[in-house]
Short mmCIF file of the C-alpha atoms (twelve columns), coordinates in Angstrom:
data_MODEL
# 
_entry.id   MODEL 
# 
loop_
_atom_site.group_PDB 
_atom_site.id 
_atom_site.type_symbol 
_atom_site.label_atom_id 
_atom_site.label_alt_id 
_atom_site.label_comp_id 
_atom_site.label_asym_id 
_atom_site.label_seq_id 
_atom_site.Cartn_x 
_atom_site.Cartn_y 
_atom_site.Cartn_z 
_atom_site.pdbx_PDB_model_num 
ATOM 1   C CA . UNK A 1   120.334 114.788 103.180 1 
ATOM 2   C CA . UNK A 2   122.571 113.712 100.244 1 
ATOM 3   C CA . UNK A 3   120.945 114.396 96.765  1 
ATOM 4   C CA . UNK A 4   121.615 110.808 95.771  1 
ATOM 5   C CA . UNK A 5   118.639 110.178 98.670  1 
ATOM 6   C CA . UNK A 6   116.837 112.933 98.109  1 
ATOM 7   C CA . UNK A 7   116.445 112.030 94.643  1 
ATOM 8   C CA . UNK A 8   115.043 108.915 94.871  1 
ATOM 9   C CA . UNK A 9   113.046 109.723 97.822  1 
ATOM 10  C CA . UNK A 10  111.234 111.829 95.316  1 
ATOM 11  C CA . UNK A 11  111.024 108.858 92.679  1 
ATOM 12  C CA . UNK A 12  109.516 107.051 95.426  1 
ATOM 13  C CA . UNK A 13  106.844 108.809 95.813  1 
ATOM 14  C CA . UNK A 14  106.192 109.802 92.537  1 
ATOM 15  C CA . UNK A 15  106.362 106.402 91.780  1 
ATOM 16  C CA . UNK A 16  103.883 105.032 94.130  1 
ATOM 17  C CA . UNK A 17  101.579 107.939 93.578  1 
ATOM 18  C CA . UNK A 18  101.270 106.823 89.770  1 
ATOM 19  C CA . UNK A 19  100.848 103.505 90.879  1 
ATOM 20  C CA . UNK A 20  97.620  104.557 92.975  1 
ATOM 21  C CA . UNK A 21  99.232  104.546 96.187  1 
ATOM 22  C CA . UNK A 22  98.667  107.625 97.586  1 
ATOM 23  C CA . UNK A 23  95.349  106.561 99.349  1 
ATOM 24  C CA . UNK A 24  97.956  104.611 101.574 1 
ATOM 25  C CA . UNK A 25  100.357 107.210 102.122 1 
ATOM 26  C CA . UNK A 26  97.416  109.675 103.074 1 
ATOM 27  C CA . UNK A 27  96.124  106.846 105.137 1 
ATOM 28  C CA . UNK A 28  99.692  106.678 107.236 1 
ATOM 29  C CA . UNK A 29  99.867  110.701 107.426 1 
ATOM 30  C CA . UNK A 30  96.475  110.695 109.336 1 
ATOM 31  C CA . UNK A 31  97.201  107.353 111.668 1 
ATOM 32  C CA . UNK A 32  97.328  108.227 115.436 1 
ATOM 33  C CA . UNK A 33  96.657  105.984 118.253 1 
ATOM 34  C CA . UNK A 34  94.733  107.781 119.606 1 
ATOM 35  C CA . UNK A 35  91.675  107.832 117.239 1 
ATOM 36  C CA . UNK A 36  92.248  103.783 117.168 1 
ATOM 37  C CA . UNK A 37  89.367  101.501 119.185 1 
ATOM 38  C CA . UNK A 38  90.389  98.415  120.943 1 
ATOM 39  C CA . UNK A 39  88.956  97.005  117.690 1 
ATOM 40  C CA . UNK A 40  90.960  98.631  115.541 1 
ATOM 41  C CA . UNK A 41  93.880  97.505  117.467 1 
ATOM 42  C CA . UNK A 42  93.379  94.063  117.252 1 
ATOM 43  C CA . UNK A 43  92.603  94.427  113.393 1 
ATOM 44  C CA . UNK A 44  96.245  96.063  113.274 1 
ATOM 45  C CA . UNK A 45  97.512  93.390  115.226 1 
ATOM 46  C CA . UNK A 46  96.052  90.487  112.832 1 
ATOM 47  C CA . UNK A 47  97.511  91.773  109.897 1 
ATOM 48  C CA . UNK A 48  100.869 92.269  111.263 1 
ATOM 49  C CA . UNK A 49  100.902 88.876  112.175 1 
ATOM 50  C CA . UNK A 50  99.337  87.514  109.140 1 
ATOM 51  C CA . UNK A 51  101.773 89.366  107.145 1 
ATOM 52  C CA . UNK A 52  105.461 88.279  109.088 1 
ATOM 53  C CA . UNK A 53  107.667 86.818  106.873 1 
ATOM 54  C CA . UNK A 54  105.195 87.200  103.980 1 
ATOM 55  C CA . UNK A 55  105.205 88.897  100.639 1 
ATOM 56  C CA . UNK A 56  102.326 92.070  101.356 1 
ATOM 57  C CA . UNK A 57  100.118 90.950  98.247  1 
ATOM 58  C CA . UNK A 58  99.675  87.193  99.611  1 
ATOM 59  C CA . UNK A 59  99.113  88.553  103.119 1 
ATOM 60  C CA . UNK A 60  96.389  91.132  102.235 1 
ATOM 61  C CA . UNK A 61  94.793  87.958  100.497 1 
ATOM 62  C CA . UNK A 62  94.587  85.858  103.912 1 
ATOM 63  C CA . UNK A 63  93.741  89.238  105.797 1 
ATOM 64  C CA . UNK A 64  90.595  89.924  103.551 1 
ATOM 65  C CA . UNK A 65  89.596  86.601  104.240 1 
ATOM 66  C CA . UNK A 66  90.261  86.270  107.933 1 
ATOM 67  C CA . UNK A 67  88.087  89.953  107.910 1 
ATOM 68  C CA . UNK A 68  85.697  88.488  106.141 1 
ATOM 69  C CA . UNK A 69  85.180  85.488  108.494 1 
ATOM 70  C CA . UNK A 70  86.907  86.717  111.585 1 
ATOM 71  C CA . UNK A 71  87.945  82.914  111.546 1 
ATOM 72  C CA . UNK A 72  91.240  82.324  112.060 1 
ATOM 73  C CA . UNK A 73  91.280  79.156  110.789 1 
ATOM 74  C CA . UNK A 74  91.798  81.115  107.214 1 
ATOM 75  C CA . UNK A 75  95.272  81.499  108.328 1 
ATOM 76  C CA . UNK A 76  97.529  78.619  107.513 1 
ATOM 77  C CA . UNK A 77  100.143 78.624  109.701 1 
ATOM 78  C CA . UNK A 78  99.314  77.045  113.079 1 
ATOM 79  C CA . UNK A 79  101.448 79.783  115.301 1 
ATOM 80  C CA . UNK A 80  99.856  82.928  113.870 1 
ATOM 81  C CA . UNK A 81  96.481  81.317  113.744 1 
ATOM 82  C CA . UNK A 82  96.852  80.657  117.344 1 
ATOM 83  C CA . UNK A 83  98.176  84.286  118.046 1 
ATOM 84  C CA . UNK A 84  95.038  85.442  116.371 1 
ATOM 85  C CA . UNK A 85  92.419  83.450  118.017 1 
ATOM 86  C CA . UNK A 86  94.051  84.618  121.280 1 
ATOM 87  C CA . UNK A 87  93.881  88.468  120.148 1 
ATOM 88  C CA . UNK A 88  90.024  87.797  119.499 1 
ATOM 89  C CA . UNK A 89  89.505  87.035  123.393 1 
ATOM 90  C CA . UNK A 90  92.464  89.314  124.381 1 
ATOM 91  C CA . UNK A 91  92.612  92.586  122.182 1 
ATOM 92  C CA . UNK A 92  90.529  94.772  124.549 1 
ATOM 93  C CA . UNK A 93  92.764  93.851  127.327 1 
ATOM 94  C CA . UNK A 94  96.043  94.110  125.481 1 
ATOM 95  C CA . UNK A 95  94.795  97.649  123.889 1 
ATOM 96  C CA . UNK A 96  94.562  98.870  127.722 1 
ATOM 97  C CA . UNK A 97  97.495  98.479  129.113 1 
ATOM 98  C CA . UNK A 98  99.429  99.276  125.478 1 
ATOM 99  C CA . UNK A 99  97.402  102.853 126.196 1 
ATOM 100 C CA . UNK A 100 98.485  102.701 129.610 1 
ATOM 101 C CA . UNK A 101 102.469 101.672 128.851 1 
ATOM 102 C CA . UNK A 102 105.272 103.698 129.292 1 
ATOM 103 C CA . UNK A 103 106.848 102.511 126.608 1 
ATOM 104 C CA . UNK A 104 104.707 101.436 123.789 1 
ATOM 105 C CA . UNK A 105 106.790 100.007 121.247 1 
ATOM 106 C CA . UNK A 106 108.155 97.362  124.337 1 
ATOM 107 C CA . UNK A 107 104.718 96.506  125.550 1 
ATOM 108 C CA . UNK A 108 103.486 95.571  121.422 1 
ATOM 109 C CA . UNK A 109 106.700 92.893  121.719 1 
ATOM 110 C CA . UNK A 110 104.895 90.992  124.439 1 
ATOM 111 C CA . UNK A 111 102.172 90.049  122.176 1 
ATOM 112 C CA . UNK A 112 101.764 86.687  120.067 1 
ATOM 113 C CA . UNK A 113 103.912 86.725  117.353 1 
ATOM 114 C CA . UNK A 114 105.147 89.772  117.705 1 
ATOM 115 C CA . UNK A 115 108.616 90.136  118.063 1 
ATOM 116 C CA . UNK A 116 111.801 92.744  117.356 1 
ATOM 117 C CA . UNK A 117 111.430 94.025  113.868 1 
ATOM 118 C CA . UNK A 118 107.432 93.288  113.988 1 
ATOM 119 C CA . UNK A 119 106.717 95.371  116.661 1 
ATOM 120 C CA . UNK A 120 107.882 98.099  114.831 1 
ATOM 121 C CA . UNK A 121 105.502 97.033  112.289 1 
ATOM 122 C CA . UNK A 122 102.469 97.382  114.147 1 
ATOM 123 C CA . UNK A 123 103.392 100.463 116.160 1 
ATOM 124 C CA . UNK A 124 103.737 102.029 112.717 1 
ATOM 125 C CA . UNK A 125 99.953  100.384 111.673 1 
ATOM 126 C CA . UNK A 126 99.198  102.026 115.192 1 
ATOM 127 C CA . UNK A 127 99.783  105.408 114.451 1 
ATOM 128 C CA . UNK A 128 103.071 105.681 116.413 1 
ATOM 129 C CA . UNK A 129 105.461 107.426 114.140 1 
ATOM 130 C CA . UNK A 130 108.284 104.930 114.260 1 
ATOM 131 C CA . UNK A 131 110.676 103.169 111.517 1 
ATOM 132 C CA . UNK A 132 110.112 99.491  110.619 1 
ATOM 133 C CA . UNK A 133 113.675 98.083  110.038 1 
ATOM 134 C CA . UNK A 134 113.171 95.384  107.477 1 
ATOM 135 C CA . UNK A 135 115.003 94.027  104.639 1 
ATOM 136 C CA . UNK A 136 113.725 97.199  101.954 1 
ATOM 137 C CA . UNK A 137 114.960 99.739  104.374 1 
ATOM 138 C CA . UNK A 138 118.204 98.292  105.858 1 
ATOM 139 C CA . UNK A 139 119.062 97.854  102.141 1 
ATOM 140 C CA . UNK A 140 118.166 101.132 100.879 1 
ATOM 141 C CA . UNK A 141 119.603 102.977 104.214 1 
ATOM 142 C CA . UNK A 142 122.914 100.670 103.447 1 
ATOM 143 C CA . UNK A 143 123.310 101.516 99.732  1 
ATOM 144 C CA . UNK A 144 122.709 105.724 100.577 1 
ATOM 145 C CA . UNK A 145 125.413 105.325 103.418 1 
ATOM 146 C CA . UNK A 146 122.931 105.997 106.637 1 
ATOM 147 C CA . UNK A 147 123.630 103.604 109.814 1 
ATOM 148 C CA . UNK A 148 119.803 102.946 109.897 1 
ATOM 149 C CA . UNK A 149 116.775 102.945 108.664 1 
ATOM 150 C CA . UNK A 150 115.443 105.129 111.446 1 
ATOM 151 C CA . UNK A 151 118.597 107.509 110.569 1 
ATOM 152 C CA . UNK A 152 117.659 107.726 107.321 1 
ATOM 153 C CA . UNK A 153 113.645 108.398 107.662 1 
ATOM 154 C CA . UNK A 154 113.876 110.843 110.322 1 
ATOM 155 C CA . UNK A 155 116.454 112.383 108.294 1 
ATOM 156 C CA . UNK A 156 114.275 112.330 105.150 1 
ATOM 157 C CA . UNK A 157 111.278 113.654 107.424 1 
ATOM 158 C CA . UNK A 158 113.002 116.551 108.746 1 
ATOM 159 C CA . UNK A 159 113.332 117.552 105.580 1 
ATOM 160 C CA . UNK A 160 110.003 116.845 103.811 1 
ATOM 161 C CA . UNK A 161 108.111 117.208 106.826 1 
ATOM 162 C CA . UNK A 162 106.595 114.031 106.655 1 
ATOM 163 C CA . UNK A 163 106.241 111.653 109.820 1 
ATOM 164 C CA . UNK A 164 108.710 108.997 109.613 1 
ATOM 165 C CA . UNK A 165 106.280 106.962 109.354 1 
ATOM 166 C CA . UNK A 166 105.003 108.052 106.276 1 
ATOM 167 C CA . UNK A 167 108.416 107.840 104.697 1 
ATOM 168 C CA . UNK A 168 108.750 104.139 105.786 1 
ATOM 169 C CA . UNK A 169 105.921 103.233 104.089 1 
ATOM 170 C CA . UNK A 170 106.841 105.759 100.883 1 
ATOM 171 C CA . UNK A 171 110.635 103.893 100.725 1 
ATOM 172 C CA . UNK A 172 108.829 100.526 101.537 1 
ATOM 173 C CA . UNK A 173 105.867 100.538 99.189  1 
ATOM 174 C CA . UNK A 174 108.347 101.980 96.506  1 
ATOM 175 C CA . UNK A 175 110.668 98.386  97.036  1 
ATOM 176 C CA . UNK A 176 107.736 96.141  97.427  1 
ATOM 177 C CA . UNK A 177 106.119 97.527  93.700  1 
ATOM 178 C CA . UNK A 178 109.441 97.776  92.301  1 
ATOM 179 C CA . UNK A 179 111.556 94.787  93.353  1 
ATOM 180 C CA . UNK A 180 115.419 95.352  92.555  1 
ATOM 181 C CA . UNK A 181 114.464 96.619  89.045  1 
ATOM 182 C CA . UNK A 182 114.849 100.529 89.983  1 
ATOM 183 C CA . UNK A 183 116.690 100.571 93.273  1 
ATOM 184 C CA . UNK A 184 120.188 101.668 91.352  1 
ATOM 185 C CA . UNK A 185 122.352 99.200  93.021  1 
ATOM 186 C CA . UNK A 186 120.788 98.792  96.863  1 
ATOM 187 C CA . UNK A 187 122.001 95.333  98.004  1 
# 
């Protein structure tokens, strides 16, 4: 790993730790899917879809409320309220044959709402140690010279020993708190 990335891999984190992040962090180290319920699942699922296209803090918002109700008329836009209210008759269904699919990361883009960069999402929510290529990621893999996201996690992993997971969520929560401000010129 070049010490450009290394370095602010390790900003990252300390970052977000000071910030009182590291519940999450621990939170992604432990996620497996196979401790989740069906339940569980289609929790995971909600928030993924609540949160597409979304800025984390207003999704988490609507999510806390749609928890609170398990209404999904809390959710303002008519697609992913739809895809929600069908999860709530669907998830134990859907859960099965994810459990039972050969690949898992394909079967999640069948769902409502969830489609190629999403599924990635929710895998990750799910415990399966994958790489969520969104716009924090591409950027930061872009600016350190790696060809993807994934390239540059599992490259990061293999050397911290973290799941890539985890370091999607480090590099990610790192760009969401800190906006362009500290990313030292990552278009």
């Amino acid at each position: 790993m070049n010490n450009g990335m290394r370095d602010f891999f390790d900003r990252a984190q300390a970052h977000i730790r000071h910030a009182g992040y590291e519940p999450e962090v621990e939170y992604c180290r432990q996620l497996r899917l196979e401790n989740f319920t069906d339940w569980g699942f289609m929790l995971a699922n909600a928030f993924v879809v609540i949160s597409s296209g979304m800025k984390n803090q207003v999704a988490e918002k609507i999510y806390e409320r749609f928890v609170d109700t398990m209404d999904p008329k809390v959710v303002g836009h008519p697609g992913k309220r739809l895809a929600i209210a069908q999860s709530l008759i669907e998830y134990a269904r859907w859960f099965r044959e994810l459990k039972a699919s050969d690949d898992k990361v394909a079967y999640l883009e069948t769902l409502p709402w969830i489609g190629p960069i999403t599924k990635y999402h929710l895998a990750r929510n799910i415990g399966l140690d994958v790489v969520k290529p969104d716009r924090h990621l591409t950027r930061i893999a872009s600016r350190y010279g790696y060809a993807s996201p994934d390239v540059m996690c599992r490259e990061i992993a293999s050397e911290t020993g973290e799941r890539v997971g985890v370091v999607d969520v480090i590099l990610w929560r790192y760009a969401n708190l800190t906006g362009s401000r500290h990313m030292e010129g990552v278009k």
